[in-house]
NUFIRO-333664 format. One record per residue (C-alpha): residue in three letters; x, y, z. Coordinates in steps of 0.02 Angstrom, whole numbers, plus 50000, padded with zeros to 5 digits. Layout:
BEGIN
ALA,X,Y,Z $
...
This chain:
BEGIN
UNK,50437,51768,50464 $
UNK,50398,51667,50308 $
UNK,50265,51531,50314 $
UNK,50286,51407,50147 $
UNK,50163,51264,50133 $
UNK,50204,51085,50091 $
UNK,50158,51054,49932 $
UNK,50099,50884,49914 $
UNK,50203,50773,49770 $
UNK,50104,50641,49742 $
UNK,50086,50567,49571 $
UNK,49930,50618,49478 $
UNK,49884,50500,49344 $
UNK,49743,50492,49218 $
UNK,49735,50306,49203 $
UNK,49642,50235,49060 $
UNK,49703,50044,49071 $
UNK,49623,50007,49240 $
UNK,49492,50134,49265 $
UNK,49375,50005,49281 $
UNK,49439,49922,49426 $
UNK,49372,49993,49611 $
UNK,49429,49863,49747 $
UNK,49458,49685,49764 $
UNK,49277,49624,49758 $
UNK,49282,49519,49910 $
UNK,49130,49455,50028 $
UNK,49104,49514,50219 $
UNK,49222,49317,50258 $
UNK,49332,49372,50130 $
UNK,49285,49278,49997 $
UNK,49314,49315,49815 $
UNK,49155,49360,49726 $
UNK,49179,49288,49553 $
UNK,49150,49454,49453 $
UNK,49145,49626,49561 $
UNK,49213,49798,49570 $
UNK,49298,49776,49401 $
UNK,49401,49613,49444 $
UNK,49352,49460,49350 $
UNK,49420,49266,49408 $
UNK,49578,49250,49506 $
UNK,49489,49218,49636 $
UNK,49637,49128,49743 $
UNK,49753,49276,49692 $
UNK,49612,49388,49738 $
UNK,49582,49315,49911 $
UNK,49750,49321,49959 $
UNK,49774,49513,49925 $
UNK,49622,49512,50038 $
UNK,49722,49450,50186 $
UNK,49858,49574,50137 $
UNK,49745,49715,50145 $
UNK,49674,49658,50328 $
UNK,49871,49650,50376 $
UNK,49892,49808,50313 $
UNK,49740,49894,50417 $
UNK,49803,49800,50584 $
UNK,49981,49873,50556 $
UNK,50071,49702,50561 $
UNK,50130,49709,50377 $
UNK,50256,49825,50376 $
UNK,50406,49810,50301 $
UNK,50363,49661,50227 $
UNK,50345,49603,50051 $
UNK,50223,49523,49924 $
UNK,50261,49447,49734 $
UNK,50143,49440,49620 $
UNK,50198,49328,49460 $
UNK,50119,49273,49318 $
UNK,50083,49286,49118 $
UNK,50066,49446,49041 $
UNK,49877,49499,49058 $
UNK,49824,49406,49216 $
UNK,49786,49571,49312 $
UNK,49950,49569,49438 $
UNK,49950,49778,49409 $
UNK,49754,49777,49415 $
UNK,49760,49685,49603 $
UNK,49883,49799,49654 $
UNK,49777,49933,49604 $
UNK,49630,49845,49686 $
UNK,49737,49848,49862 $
UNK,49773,50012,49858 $
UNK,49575,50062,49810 $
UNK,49529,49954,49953 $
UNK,49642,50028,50083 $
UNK,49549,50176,50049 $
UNK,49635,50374,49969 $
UNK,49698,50419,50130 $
UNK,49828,50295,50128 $
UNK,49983,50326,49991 $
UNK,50013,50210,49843 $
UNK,50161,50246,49736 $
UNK,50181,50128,49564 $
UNK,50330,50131,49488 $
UNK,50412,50016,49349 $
UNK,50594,49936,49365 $
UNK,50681,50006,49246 $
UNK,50635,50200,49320 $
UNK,50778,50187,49431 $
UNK,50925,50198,49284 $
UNK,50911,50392,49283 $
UNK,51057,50510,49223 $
UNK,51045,50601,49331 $
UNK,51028,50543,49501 $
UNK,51105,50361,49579 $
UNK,50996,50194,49574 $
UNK,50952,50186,49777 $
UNK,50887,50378,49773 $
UNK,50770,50334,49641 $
UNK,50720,50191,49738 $
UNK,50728,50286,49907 $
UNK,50610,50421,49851 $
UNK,50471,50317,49797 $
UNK,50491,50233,49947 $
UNK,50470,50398,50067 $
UNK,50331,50443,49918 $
UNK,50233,50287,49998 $
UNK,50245,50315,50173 $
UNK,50119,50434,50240 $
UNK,50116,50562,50381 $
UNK,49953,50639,50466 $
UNK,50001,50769,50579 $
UNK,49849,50848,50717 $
UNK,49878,51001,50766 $
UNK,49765,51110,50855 $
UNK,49771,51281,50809 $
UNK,49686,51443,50873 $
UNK,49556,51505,50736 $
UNK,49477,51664,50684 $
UNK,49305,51585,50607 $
UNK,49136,51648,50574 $
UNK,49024,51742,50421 $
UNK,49123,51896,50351 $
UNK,49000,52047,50396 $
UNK,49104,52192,50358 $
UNK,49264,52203,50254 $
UNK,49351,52353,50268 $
UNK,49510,52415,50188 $
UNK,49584,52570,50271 $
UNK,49687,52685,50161 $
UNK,49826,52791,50214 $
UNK,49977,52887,50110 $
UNK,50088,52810,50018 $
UNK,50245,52797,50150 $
UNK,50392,52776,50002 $
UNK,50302,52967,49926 $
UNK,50236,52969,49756 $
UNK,50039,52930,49695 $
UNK,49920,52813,49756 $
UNK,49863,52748,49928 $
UNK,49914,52590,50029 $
UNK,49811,52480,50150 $
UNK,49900,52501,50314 $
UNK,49759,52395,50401 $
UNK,49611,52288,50350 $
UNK,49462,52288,50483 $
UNK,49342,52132,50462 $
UNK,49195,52080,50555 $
UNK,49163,51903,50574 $
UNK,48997,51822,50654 $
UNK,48936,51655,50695 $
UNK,48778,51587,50813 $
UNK,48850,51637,50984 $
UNK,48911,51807,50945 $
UNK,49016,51927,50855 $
UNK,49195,52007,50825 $
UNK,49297,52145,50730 $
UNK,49469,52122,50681 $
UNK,49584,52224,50643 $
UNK,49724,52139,50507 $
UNK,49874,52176,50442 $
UNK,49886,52225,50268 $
UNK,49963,52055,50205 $
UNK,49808,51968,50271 $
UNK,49709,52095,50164 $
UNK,49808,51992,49986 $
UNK,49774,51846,50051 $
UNK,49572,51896,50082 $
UNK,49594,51963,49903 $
UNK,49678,51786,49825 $
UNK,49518,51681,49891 $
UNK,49398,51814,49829 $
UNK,49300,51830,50004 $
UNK,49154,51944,50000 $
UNK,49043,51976,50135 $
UNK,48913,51842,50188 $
UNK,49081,51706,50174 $
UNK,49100,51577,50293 $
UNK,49316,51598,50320 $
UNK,49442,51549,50459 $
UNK,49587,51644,50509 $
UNK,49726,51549,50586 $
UNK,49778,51671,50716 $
UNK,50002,51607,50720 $
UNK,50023,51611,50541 $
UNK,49868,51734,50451 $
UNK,49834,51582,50339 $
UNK,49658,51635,50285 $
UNK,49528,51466,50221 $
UNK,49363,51521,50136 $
UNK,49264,51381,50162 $
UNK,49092,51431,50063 $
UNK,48952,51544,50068 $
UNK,48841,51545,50235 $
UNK,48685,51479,50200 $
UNK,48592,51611,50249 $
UNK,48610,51665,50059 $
UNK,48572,51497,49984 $
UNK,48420,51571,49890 $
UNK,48492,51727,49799 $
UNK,48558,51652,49652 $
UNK,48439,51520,49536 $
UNK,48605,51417,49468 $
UNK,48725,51363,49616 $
UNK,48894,51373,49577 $
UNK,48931,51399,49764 $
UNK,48970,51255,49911 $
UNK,48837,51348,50057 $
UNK,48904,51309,50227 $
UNK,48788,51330,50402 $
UNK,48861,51465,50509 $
UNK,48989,51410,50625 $
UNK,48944,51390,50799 $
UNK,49037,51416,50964 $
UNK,49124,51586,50986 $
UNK,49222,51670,50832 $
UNK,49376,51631,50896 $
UNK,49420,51473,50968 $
UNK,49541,51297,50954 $
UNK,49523,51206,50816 $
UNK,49617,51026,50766 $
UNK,49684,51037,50577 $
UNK,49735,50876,50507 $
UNK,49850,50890,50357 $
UNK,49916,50717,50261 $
UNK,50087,50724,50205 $
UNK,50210,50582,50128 $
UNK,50391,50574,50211 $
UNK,50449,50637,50034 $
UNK,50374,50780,50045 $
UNK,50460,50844,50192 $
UNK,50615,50772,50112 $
UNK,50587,50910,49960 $
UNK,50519,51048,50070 $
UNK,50693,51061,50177 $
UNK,50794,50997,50050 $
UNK,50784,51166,49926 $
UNK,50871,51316,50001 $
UNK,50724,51443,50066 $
UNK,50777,51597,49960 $
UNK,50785,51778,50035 $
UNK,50790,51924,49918 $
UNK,50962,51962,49916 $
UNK,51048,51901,49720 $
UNK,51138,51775,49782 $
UNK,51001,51669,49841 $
UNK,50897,51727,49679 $
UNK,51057,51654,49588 $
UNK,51062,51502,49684 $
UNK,50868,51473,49644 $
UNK,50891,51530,49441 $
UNK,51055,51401,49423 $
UNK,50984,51244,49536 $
UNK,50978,51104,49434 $
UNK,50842,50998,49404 $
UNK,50843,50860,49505 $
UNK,50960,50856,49670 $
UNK,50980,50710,49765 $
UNK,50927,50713,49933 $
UNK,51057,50661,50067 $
UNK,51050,50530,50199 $
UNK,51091,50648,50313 $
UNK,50958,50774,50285 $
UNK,50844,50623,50279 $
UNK,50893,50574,50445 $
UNK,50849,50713,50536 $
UNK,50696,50741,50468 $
UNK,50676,50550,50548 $
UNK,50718,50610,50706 $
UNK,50605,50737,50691 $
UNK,50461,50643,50632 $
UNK,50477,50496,50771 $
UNK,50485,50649,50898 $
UNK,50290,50708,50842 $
UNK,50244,50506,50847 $
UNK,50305,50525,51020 $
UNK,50229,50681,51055 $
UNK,50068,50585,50990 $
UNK,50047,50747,50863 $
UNK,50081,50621,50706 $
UNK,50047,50455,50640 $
UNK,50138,50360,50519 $
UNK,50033,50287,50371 $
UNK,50116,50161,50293 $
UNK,50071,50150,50109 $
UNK,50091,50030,49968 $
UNK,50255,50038,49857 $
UNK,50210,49941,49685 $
UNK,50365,49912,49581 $
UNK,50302,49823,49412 $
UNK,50446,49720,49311 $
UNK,50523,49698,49462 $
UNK,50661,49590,49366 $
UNK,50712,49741,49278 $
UNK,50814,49796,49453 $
UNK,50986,49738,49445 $
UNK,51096,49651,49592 $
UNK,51149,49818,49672 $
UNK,50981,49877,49689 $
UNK,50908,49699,49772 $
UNK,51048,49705,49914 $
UNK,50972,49912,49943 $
UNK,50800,49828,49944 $
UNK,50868,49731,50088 $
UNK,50884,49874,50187 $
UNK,50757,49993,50147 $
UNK,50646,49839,50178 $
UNK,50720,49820,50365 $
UNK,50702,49993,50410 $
UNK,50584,50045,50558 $
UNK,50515,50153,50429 $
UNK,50444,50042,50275 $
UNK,50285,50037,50175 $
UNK,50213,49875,50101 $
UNK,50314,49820,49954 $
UNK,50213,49751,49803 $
UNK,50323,49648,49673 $
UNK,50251,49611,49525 $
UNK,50361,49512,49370 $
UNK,50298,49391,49212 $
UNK,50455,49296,49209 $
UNK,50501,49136,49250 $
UNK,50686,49088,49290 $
UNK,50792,49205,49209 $
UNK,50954,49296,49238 $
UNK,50979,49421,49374 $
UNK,51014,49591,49290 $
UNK,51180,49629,49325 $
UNK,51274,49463,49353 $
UNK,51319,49375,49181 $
UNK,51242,49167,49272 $
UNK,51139,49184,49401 $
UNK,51011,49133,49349 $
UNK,50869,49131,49464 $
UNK,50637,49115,49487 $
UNK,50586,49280,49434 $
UNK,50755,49365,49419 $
UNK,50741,49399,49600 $
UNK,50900,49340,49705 $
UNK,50853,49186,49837 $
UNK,50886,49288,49968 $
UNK,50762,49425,49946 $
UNK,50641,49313,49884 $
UNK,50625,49212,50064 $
UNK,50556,49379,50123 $
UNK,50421,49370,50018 $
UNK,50242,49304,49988 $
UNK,50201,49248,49821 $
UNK,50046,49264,49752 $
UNK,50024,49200,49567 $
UNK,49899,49255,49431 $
UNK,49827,49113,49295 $
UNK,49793,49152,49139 $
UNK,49592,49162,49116 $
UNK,49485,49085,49035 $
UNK,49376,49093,48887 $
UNK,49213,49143,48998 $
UNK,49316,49254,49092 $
UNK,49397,49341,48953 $
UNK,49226,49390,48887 $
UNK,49174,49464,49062 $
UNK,49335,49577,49064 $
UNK,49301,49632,48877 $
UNK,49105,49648,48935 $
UNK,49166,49763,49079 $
UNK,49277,49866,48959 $
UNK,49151,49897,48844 $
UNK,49046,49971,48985 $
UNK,49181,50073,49042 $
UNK,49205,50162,48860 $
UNK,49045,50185,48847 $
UNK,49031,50065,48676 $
UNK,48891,49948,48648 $
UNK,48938,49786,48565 $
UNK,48815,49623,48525 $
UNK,48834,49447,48603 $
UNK,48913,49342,48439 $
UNK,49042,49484,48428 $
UNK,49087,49482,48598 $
UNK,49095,49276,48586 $
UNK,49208,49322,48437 $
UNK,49326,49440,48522 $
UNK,49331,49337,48676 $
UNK,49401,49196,48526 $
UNK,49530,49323,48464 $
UNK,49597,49335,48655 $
UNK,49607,49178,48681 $
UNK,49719,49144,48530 $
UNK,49813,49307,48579 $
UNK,49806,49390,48732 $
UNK,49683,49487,48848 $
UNK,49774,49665,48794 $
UNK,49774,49620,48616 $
UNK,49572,49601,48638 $
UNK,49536,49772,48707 $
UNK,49624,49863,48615 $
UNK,49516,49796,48479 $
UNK,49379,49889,48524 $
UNK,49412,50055,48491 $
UNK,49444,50033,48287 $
UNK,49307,49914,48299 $
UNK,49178,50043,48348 $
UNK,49265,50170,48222 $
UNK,49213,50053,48062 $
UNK,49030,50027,48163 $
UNK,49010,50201,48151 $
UNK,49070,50212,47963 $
UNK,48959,50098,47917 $
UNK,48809,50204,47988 $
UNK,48792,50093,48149 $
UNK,48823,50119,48332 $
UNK,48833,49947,48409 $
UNK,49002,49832,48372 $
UNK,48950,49666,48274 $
UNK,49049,49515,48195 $
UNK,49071,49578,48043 $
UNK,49187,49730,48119 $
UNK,49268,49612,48238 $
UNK,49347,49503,48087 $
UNK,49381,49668,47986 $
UNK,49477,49751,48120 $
UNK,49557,49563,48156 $
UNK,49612,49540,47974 $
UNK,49671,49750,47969 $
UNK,49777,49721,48127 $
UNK,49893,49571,48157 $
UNK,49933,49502,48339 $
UNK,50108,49483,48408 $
UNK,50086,49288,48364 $
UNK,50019,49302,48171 $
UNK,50138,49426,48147 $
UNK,50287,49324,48206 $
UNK,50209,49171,48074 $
């Protein structure tokens, strides 16, 4: 019997752009405070991703849809960020841009498909009999090599585990003894020991032993009560994609032509409707066993006018399906063409018919005052220091330009501080840096 875990696929990003931002900075009623957790103005915008977020918690948003549209640099990918922050980690947000669904190598509605089953969560309860307590003994016992020839093999492993109401030995099998090895348990370790599968956890050093070193390094965890073996509920969070990938690659044996198979698969296979059907089946059987949830996440697609005609009318359907997440749109045009069709022109590039599904929220551009709070904010978060008339000056240069244009100002601006021998940003390197580098506007003159 093989036991393979699900890997989890979800998108690890380092984000720089937005690492400032940590929620929507709304009041108890649900009010926009003007500046807080990162966001700055838009308060109306602001307010109504509030609502969106309560919809979200209650479960009455699904498979539903918001816009957000406005000028380049109003925040529309910052709020969407802010919703997902707000929801909290547990629940799944996938970002993606437009244009990432014209891939070689697989078709327009699996690209779009996958990030939607990326955003769609699934945490599964399952109670499970444990081995857990302190290791007090750890025992490998040797015997003769079977196949001949040198060297000795562990044909058992004995262990003793102990917690407050008692004690037990164990006596393993040898595979248990490499997996004992892999999370380098010693004795005095607080581990569990699924008792089905031989998963082993090592969950920290018993505190019993929290003196015997001066630097910790080490998590020290109170000894398990109860008896050392015993029920235990395990929740584990999975997206629907993951399952997807986990059946969806052949399990290989050890025979060559499965080790062929697994050498000559090629990069990226498409997953079928088929496959993804069952696994449906399968999934709303735990909901109605009550052993899952579904966790509907947020799906934020950015340039959403970059999607042509074919993939709108799949929207249409993925959108309807009893399994949806929350759909975030977010565009800066205004009318333009639909991608795909040569007059159709249309608000947003979205076709009419999608867009009566959804809520629009619209960004403004900001502000001189507000401008300066964002910079003020960024500043903070790249740990520069910078003095008021230079930040009255920058928050000028955005407002000829634009918000992006601004920040990314900073960074050379604090280079030629430094060269000239100081550490904090004044005028002087604002206009240097402004007169070295030309905005999209000056340029175009």
């Amino acid at each position: 019997m093989k036991i393979e875990e699900v890997k989890s696929t979800v998108k690890a990003q380092r984000i720089s752009a937005h690492s400032h931002i940590k929620g929507l900075g709304l009041d108890e009623n649900g009010y926009a405070i003007s500046i807080a957790a990162g966001l700055v103005g838009q308060e109306s915008a602001r307010e109504a991703a509030g609502i969106v977020v309560d919809m979200i918690r209650s479960k009455k948003m699904a498979g539903r849809a918001v816009l957000l549209a406005g000028p380049p640099g109003t925040g529309k990918t910052a709020i969407a960020l802010a919703i997902a922050q707000d929801l909290g980690n547990k629940v799944p947000f996938c970002p993606m841009v437009g244009s990432e669904v014209y891939s070689s190598e697989i078709k327009k509605t699996e690209v779009l498909m996958e990030n939607f089953r990326r955003a769609i969560g699934l945490r599964i309860r399952e109670t499970k009999e444990v081995y857990e307590g302190e290791v007090c003994e750890l025992t490998p016992v040797e015997t003769e090599n079977p196949a001949g020839g040198y060297g000795k093999t562990v044909s058992h492993v004995i262990i003793g585990l102990r917690t407050a109401k008692g004690s037990k030995q164990l006596k393993l099998d040898p595979s248990i003894y490499e997996a004992l090895q892999k999370e380098k348990v010693e004795v005095g370790d607080v581990i569990y020991i699924e008792a089905n599968s031989g998963a082993v956890k090592r969950q920290g050093r018993s505190d019993a032993f929290a003196t015997e070193f001066d630097l910790e390094a080490e998590e020290y965890v109170p000894l398990p009560k109860g008896d050392v073996h015993k029920k235990k509920e395990v929740v584990q969070d999975v997206t629907l994609h993951d399952l997807d990938v986990a059946n969806a690659k052949p399990q290989g044996g050890q025979d060559v032509l499965s080790m062929m198979s697994q050498l000559l698969k090629p990069k990226k296979t498409e997953i079928t409707d088929k496959l993804r059907r069952e696994i449906n089946k399968v999934v709303d059987k735990y909901i109605d066993q009550g052993i899952a949830e579904l966790v509907p996440g947020v799906l934020f697609i950015d340039e959403v006018h970059m999607l042509d005609i074919e993939t709108f009318t799949y929207l249409h359907r993925a959108l309807e399906s009893a399994i949806a997440p929350i759909v975030i749109f977010a565009t800066n045009r205004g009318r333009c063409v639909i991608r795909g069709t040569d007059d159709i022109i249309s608000p947003h590039g979205v076709p009419l018919d999608l867009l009566d599904r959804l809520v629009i929220i619209r960004t403004l551009p900001y502000g001189r005052a507000d401008l300066e709070q964002i910079l003020k904010l960024r500043v903070t978060v790249e740990g520069l220091e910078i003095n008021p008339d230079a930040l009255t000056t920058l928050g000028e240069v955005g407002n000829r330009s634009t918000l992006r244009y601004a920040v990314q100002l900073l960074t050379p601006a604090s280079l030629i501080a430094k060269t000239n021998g100081r550490n904090i940003i004044t005028k002087v390197d604002i206009d240097e840096v402004a007169s070295l580098f030309l905005d999209a506007k000056s340029s175009a003159k």
